[in-house]
Each structure stands twice: as C-alpha cells, then as structure tokens.
C-alpha positions, 0 to 999 in steps of 0.5 A: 409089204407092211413096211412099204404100207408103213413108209407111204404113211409116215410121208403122208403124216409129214406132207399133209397141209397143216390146215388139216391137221388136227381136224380129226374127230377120233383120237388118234387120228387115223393115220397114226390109227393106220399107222399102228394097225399096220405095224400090228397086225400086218398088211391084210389086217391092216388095211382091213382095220383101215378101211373100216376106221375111214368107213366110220369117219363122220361127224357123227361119230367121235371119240376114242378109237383105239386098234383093237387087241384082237381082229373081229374076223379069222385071219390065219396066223401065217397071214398076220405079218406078211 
C-alpha cells in the first residue's frame, strides 16, 4: 500500500505547475516531506505525518520541517510497514 502512496506522489511532483513550485514555506517541501514519511515509516505513520505537516502549512509557520526520527503516538511494530 506505501508504494501505491509513493507512486501517486512522485506523479504529482512531476505534473504540479511550474508556477508553484517552489512556493513552499517549509524546507522540504511537503511533498518530498510526504514522500520520505511514506517510505519511513509506511502508510499509517505516513499519511498521519502528512496530514499533520499539511495542518500546519501556513504563512505563519515556516522553516525547516524535517520527518522526525521517531512518531509522537504508539503505533505497533508490525503496523510500520504495511
């Protein structure tokens, strides 16, 4: 399921206007933060880090955002990778 994830995303990165590009106030941008969350921690922990980078996406906020090394919630170890 975390490929399928990964897939939809590397499209997106390839066929998102130009004119956004770029425009992102976090470093990375969030589709490359998506991208390695995904391949990280797999698809629950995944699309949970995703959801809550895009939540805090606004102009207030900005900088580095880098995946963390570990998830703020329990997520069982044989649910990391599916």
């Amino acid at each position: 399921m975390k490929f399928f994830f990964i897939f939809l995303i590397k499209k997106y990165i390839q066929i998102s206007p130009k004119k956004y590009r770029g425009r992102c106030v976090f470093t990375p941008s969030c589709s490359m933060y998506s991208l390695e969350a995904f391949k990280k921690y797999g698809t629950i922990g995944g699309v949970y880090l995703t959801l809550s980078r895009l939540k805090r996406c606004t102009s207030r906020n900005s900088g580095e955002d880098l995946v963390p090394d570990k998830l703020n919630f329990y997520l069982p170890k044989w649910l990391r990778y599916i």
